[in-house]
N, C-alpha and C positions, 0 to 999 in steps of 0.2 A: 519627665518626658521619657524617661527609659523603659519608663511598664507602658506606656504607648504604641514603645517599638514594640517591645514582645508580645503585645497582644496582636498587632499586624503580622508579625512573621508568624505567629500560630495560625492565625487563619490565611495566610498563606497559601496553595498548594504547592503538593510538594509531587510532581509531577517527575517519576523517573526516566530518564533520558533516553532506557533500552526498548521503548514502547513503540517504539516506530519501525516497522518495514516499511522498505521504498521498493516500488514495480516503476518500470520504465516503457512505455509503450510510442508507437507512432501511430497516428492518423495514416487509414490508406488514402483516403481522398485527398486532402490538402497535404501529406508528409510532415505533419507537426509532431515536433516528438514532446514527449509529457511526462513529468515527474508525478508519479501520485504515492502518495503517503495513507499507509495502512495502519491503523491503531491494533495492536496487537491485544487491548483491552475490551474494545467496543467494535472493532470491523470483521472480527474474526467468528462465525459460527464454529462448538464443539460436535465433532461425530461423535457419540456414545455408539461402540463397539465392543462385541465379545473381545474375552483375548486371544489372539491369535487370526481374528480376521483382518481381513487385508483391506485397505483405503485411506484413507487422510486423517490426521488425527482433529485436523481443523478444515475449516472450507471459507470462504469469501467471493463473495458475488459485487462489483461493481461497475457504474455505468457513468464512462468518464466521457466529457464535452470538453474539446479544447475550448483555444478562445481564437484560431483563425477562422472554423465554419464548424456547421452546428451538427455535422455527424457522431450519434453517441459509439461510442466504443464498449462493447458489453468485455467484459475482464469474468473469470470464472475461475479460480487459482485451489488447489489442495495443496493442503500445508503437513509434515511431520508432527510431533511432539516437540521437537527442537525446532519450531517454525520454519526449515526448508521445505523449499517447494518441491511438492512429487508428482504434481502432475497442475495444468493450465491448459485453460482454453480461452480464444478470443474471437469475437465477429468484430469485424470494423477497421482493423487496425492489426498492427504485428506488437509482438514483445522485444524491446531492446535490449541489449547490456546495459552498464551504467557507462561504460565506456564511447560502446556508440553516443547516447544520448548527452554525452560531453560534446562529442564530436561533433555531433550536430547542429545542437545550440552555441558551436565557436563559428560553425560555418554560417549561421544564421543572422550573426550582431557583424 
């Protein structure tokens, strides 16, 4: 039975835990605030850039729907080389802290 396990835990994935950025946003219409989880593997578009020109080393475009009413929130976020954000834009909604967005869903349960 032990070459059974090893053979499950090889195929396995092995999925690194640092993959994830989180954005925090609200709904303007209904003031839902929303966790949404960026994969830094697959959500992220690269800029190819001379060196020395100026812009995001990454970009990400998403269109997030809460689940109290059905207005999309467009997200349009430039990311560094060390995935800080250098620039965002949003229609729909605002950008929270994670602190607000704590705050918020305490005031909401």
């Amino acid at each position: 039975m032990r070459w059974l396990r090893r053979l499950l835990l090889a195929f396995r994935s092995r999925q690194p835990s640092n993959t994830a950025l989180w954005l925090y946003v609200q709904c303007s219409r209904c003031g839902e605030a929303i966790q949404v989880r960026v994969d830094r593997r697959y959500d992220l578009a690269s800029e190819w850039r001379d060196p020395g020109e100026p812009g995001p080393a990454y970009t990400m475009h998403k269109d997030i729907v809460g689940e109290r009413c059905f207005q999309r929130i467009s997200v349009d976020v430039g990311f560094d080389g060390s995935f800080k954000i250098v620039e965002q834009r949003i229609r729909g909604g605002a950008f929270l802290t994670e602190e607000a967005y704590q705050s918020l869903n305490r005031n909401d349960t």
